[in-house]
DOTORLO-251630 format. One record per residue: chain; residue number from 1; x, y, z of N, C-alpha, C in turn; residue in one letter. Coordinates in Angstrom, 3 decimals. Last residue first. Layout:
<"A",NUM,<X,Y,Z>,<X,Y,Z>,<X,Y,Z>,"a">
...
This chain:
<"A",168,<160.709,54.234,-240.071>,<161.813,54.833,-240.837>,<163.391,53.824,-240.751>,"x">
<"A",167,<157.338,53.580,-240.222>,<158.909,52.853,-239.419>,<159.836,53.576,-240.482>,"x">
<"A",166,<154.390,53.258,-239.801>,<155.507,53.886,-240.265>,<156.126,53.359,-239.506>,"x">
<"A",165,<150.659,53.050,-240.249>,<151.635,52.692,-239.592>,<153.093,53.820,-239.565>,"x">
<"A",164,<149.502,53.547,-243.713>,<149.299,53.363,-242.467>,<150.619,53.117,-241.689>,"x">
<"A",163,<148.205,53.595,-246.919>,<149.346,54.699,-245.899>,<149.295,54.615,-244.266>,"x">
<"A",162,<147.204,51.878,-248.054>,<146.589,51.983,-246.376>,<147.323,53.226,-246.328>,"x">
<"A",161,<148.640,51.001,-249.934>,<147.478,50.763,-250.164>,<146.698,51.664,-248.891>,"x">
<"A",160,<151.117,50.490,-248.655>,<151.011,51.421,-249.792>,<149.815,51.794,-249.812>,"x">
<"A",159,<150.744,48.428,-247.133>,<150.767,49.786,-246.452>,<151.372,50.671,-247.202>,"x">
<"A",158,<150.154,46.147,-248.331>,<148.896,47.094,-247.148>,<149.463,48.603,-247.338>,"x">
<"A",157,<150.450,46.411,-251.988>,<150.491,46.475,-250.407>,<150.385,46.825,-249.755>,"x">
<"A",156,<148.349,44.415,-254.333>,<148.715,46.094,-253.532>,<149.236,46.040,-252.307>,"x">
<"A",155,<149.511,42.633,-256.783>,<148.534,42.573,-255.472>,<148.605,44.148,-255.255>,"x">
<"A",154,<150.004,42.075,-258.945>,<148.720,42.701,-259.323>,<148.451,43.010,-257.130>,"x">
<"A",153,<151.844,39.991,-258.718>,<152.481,40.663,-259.384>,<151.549,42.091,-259.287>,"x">
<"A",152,<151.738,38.392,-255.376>,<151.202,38.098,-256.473>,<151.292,39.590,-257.152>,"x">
<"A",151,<154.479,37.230,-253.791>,<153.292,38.356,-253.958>,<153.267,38.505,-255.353>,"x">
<"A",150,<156.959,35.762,-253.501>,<155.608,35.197,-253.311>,<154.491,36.125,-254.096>,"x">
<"A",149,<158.520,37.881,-253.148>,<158.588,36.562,-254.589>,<157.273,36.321,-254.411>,"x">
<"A",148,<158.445,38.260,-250.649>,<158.609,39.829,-251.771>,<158.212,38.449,-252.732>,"x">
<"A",147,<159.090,35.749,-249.046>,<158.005,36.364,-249.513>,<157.482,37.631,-250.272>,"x">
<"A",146,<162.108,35.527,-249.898>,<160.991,34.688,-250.192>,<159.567,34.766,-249.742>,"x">
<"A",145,<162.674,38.348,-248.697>,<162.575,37.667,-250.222>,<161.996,36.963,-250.757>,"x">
<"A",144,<162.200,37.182,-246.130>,<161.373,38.291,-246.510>,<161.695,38.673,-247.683>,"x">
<"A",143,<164.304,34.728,-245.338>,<162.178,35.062,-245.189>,<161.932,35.652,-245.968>,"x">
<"A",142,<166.638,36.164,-246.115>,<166.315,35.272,-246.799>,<165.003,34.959,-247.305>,"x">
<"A",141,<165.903,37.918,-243.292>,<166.255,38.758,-245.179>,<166.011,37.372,-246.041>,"x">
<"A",140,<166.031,35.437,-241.475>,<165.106,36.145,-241.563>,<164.910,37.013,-242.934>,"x">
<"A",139,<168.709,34.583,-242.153>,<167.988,33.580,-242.890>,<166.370,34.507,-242.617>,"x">
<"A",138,<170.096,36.786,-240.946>,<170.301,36.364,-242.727>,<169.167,35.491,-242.964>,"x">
<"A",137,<169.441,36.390,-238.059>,<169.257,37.242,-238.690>,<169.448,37.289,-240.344>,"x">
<"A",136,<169.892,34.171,-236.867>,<168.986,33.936,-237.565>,<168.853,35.546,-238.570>,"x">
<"A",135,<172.431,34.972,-235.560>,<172.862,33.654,-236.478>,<171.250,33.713,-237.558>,"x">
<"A",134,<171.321,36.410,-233.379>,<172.693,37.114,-234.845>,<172.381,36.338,-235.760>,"x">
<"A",133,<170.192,34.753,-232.116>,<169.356,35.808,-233.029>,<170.309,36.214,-234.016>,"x">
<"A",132,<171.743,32.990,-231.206>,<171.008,32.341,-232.065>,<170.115,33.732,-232.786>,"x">
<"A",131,<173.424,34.466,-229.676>,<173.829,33.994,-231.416>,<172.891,33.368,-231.556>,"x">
<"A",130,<171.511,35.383,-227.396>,<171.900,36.468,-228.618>,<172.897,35.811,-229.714>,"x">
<"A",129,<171.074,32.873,-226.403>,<169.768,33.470,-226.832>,<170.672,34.332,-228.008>,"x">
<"A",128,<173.972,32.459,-225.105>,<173.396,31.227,-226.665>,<172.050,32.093,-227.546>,"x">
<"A",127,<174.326,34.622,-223.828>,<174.845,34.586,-224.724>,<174.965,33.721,-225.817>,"x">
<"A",126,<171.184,36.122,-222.855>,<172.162,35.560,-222.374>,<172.783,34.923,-223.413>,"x">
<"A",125,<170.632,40.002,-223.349>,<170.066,38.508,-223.757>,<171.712,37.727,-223.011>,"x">
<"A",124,<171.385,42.339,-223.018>,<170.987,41.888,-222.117>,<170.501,40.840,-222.137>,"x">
<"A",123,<172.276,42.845,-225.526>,<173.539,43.100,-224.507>,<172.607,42.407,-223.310>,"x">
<"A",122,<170.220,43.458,-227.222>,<170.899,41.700,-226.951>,<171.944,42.156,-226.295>,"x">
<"A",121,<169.236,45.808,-226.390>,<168.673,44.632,-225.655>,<168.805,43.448,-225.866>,"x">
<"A",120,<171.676,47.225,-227.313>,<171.025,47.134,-225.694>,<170.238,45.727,-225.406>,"x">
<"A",119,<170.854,46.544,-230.169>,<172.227,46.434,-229.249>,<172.269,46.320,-227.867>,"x">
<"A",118,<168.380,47.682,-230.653>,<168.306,46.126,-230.949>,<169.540,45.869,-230.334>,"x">
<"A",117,<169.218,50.484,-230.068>,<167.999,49.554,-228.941>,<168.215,48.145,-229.634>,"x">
<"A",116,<171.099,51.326,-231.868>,<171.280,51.051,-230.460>,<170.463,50.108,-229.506>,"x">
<"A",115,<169.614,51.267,-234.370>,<170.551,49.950,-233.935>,<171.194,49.725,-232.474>,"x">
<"A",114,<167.707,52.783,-233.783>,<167.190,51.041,-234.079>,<168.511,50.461,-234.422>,"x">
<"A",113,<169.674,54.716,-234.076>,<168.632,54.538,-233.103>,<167.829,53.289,-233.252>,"x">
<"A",112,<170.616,54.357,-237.195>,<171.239,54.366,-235.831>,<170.516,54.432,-234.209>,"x">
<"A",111,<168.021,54.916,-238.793>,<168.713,53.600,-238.230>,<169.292,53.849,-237.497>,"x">
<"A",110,<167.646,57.470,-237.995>,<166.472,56.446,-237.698>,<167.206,55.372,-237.524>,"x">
<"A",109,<169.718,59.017,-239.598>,<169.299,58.949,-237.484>,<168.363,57.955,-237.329>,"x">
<"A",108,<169.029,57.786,-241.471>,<170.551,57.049,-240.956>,<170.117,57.717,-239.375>,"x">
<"A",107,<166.534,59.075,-242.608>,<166.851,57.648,-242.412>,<167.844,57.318,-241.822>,"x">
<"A",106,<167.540,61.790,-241.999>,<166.445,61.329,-241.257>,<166.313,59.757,-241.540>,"x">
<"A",105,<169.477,62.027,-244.046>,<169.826,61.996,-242.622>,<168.989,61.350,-242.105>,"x">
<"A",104,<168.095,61.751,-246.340>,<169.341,60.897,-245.635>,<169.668,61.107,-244.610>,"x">
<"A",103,<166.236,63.888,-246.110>,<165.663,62.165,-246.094>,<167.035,61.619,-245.668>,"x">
<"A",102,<168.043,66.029,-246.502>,<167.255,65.811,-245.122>,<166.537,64.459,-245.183>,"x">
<"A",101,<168.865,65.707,-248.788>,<170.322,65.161,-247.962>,<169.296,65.244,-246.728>,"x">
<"A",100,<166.865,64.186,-250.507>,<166.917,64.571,-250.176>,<168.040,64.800,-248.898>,"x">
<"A",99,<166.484,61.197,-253.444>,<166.221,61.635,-251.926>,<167.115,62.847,-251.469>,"x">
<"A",98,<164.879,61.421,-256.637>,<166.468,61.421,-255.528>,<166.254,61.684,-253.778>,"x">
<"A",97,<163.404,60.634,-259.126>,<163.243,60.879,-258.068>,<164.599,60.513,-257.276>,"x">
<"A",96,<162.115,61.857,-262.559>,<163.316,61.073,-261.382>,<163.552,61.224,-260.170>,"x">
<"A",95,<159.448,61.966,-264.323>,<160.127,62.012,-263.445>,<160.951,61.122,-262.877>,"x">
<"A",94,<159.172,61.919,-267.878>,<159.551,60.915,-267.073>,<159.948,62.012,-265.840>,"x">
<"A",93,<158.892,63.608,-270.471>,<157.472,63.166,-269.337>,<158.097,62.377,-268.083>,"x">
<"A",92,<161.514,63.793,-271.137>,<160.769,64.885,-270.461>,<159.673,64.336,-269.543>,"x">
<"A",91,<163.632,61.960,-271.662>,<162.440,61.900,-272.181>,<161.917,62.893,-270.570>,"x">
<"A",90,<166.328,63.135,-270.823>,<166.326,62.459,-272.234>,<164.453,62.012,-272.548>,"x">
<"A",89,<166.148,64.198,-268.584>,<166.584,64.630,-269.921>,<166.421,63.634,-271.159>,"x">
<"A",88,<163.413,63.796,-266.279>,<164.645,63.062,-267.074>,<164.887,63.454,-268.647>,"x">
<"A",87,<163.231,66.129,-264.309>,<162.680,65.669,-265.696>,<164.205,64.782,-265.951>,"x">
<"A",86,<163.260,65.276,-261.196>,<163.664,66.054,-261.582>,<163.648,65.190,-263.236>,"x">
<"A",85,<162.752,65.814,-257.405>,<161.395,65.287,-258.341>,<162.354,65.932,-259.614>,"x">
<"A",84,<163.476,64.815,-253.824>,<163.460,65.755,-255.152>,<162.788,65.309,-256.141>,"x">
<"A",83,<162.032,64.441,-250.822>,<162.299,64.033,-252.057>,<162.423,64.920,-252.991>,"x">
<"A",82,<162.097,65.850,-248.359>,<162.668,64.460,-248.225>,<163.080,63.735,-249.561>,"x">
<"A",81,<160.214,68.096,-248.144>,<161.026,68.085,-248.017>,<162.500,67.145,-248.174>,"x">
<"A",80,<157.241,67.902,-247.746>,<158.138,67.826,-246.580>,<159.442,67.729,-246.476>,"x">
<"A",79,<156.569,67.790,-250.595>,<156.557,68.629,-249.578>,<157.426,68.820,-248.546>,"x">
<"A",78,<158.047,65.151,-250.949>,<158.466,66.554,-251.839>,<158.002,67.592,-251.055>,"x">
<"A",77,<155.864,63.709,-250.185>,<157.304,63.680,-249.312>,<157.985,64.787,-250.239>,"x">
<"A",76,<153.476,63.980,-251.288>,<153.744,64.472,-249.711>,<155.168,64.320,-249.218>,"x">
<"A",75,<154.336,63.215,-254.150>,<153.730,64.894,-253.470>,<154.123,65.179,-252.317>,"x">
<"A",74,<154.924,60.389,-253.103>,<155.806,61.013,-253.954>,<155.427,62.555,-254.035>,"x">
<"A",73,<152.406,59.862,-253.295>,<153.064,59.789,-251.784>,<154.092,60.467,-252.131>,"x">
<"A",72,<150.902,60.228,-255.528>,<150.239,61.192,-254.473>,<151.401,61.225,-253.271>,"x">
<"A",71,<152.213,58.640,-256.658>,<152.350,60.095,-257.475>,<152.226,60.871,-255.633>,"x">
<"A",70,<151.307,56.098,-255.695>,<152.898,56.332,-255.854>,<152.950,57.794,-255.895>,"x">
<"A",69,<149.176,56.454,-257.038>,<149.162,56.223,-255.765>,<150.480,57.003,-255.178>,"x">
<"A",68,<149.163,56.189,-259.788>,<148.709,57.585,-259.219>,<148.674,57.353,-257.656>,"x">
<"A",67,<150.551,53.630,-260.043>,<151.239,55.003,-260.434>,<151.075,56.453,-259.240>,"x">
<"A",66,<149.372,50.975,-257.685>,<149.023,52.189,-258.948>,<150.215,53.650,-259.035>,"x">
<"A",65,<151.907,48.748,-257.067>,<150.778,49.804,-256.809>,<150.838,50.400,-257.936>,"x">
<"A",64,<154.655,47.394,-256.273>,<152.998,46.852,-256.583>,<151.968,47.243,-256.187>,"x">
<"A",63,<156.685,48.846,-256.419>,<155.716,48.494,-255.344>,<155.051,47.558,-254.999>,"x">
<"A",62,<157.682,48.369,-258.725>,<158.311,47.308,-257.713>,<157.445,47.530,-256.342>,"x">
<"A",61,<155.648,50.133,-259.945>,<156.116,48.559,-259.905>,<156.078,47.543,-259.374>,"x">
<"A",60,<155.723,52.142,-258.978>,<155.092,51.697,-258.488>,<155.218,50.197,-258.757>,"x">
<"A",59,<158.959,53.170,-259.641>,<158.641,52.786,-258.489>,<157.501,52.264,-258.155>,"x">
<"A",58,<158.665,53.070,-262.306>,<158.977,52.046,-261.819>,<158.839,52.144,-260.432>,"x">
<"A",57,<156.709,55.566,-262.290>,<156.250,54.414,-262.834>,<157.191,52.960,-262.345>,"x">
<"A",56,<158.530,57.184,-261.265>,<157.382,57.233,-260.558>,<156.561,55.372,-261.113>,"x">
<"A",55,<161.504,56.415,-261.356>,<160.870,57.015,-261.737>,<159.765,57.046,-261.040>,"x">
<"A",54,<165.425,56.182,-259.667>,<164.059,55.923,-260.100>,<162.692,56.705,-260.519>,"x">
<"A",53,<167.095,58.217,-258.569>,<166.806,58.083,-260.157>,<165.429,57.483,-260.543>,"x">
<"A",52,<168.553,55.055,-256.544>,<168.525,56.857,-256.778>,<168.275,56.959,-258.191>,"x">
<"A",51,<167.493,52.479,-255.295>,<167.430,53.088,-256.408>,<167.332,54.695,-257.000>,"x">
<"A",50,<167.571,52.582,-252.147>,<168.140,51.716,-252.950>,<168.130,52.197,-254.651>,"x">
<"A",49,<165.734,55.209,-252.181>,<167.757,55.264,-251.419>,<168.076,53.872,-252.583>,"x">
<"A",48,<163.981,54.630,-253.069>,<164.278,55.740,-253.772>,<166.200,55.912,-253.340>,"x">
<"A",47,<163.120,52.657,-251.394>,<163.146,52.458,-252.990>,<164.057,53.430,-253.421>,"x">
<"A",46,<162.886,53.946,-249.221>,<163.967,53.669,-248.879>,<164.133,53.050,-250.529>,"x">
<"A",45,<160.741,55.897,-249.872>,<162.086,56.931,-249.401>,<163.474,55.159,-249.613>,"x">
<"A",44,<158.824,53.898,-250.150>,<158.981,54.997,-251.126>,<160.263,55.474,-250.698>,"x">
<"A",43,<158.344,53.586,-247.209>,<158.916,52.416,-248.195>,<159.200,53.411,-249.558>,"x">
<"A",42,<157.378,55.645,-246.186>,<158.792,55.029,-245.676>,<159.741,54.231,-246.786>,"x">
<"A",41,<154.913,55.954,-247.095>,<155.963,57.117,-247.587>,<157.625,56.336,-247.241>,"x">
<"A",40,<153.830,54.066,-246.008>,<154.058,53.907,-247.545>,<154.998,54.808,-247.642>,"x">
<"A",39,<154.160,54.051,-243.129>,<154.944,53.101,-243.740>,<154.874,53.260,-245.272>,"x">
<"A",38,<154.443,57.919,-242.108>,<153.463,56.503,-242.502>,<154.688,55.497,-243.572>,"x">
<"A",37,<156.549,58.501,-240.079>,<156.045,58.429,-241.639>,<155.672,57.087,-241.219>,"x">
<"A",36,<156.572,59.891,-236.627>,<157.035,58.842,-237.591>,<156.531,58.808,-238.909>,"x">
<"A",35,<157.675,62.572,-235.170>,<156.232,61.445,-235.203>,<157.062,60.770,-236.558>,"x">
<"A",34,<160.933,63.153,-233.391>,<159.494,63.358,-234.231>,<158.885,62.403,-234.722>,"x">
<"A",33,<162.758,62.104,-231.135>,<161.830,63.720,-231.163>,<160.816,63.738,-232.726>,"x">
<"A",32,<164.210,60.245,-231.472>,<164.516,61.279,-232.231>,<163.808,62.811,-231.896>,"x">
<"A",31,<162.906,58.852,-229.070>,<164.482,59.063,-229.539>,<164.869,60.416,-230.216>,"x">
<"A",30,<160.361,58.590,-230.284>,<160.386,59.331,-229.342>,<161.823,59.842,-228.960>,"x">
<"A",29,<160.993,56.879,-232.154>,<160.791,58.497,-232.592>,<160.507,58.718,-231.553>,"x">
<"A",28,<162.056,54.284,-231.216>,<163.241,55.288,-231.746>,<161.895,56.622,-232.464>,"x">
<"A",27,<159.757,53.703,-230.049>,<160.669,53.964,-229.108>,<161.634,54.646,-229.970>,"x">
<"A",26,<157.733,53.161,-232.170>,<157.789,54.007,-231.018>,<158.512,54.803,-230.530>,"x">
<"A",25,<159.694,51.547,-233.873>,<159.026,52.954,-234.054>,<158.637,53.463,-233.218>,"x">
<"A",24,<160.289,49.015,-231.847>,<160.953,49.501,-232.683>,<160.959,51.427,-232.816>,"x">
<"A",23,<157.038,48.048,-231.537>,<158.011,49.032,-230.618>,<159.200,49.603,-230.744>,"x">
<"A",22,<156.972,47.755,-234.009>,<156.026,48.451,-233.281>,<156.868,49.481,-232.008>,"x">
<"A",21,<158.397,45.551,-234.414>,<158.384,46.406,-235.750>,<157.571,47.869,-234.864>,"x">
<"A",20,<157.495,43.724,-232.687>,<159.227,44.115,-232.473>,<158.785,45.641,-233.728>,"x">
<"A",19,<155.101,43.075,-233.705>,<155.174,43.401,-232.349>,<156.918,44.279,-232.000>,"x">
<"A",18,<155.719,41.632,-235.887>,<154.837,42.729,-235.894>,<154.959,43.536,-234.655>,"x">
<"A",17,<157.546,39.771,-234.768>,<157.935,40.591,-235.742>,<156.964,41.721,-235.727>,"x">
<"A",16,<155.470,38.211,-232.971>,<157.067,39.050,-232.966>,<157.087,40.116,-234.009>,"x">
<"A",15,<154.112,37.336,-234.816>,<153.447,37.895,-234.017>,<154.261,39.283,-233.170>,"x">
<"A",14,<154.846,35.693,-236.883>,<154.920,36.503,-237.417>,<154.503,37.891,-236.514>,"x">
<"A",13,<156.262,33.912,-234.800>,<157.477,34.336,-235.487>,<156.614,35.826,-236.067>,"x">
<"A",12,<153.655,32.768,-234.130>,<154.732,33.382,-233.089>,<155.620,34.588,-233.681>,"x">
<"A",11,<153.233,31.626,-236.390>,<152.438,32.477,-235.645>,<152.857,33.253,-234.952>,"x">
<"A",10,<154.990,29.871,-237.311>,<154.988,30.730,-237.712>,<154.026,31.669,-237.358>,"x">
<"A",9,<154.659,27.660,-234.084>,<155.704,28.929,-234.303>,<155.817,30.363,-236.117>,"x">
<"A",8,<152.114,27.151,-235.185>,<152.429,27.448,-234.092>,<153.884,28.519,-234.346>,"x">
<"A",7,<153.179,25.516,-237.549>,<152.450,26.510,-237.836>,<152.271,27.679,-236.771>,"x">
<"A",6,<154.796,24.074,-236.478>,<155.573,24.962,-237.050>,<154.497,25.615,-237.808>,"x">
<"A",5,<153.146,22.420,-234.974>,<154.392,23.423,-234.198>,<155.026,24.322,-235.678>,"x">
<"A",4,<151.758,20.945,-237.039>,<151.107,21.967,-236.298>,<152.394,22.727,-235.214>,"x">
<"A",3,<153.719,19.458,-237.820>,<152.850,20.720,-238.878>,<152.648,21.358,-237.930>,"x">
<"A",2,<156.547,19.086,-236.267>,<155.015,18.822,-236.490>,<154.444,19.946,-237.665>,"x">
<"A",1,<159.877,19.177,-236.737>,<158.771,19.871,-236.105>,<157.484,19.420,-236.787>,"x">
């Protein structure tokens, strides 16, 4: 492929994705019946699934955000219910954070509803279109490592930074 087609198609690719990520959320909280979390709180809930325990400080970390950012989103989802908050015995100042059996649900009804609609609508792709998406699907997680790596150690991300959007 040309430079310029495969700049072309990473345009495409990233145009999709933003666009699939959109309607995605739409369509599965209207599914579910409720408005969606902003994408920082999202990403916070699913840190907190991949890493039960985590603290406030490592979670901003691996964010790559301020503490007191982290603190404030880490408030609003304790409100609502989704996160526990609990002294780590062995050094007091440290919070630990656990998700909530109502965050686990509310993430697994979320996925299961973004797995029906991505199912439906390669049930309706024709059958080279839907293995070439199965087939790209690993090397897409592959993408999006190799850009988690990329980001510069100090950056902030949008949508930590923004509390904007959401996708559960």
């Amino acid at each position: 492929m040309t430079e310029d087609g495969t700049a072309r198609a990473a345009e495409e690719l990233g145009a999709a994705v933003a666009d699939l990520h959109r309607v995605l959320r739409r369509v599965t909280s209207r599914r579910t019946g409720r408005p969606p979390l902003p994408d920082a709180q999202v990403e916070v809930l699913r840190l907190v699934e991949r890493w039960p325990g985590i603290s406030v400080k490592e979670a901003a970390e691996r964010l790559h955000t301020a503490a007191n950012t982290v603190s404030t989103l880490v408030g609003e989802l304790t409100g609502a219910g989704l996160l526990e908050r609990d002294r780590d015995p062995e050094n007091r100042r440290v919070v630990r954070l656990r998700l909530t059996p109502a965050a686990r649900g509310r993430l697994a009804d979320y996925a299961g509803h973004r797995r029906d609609l991505l199912l439906d609508a390669l049930d309706r792709l024709d059958e080279a279109a839907r293995r070439d998406i199965v087939r790209a699907a690993p090397q897409l997680r592959h993408l999006l490592v190799l850009l988690t790596d990329q980001e510069p150690p100090t950056a902030v991300r949008s949508a930590v930074r923004d509390g904007a959007g959401g996708a559960e």
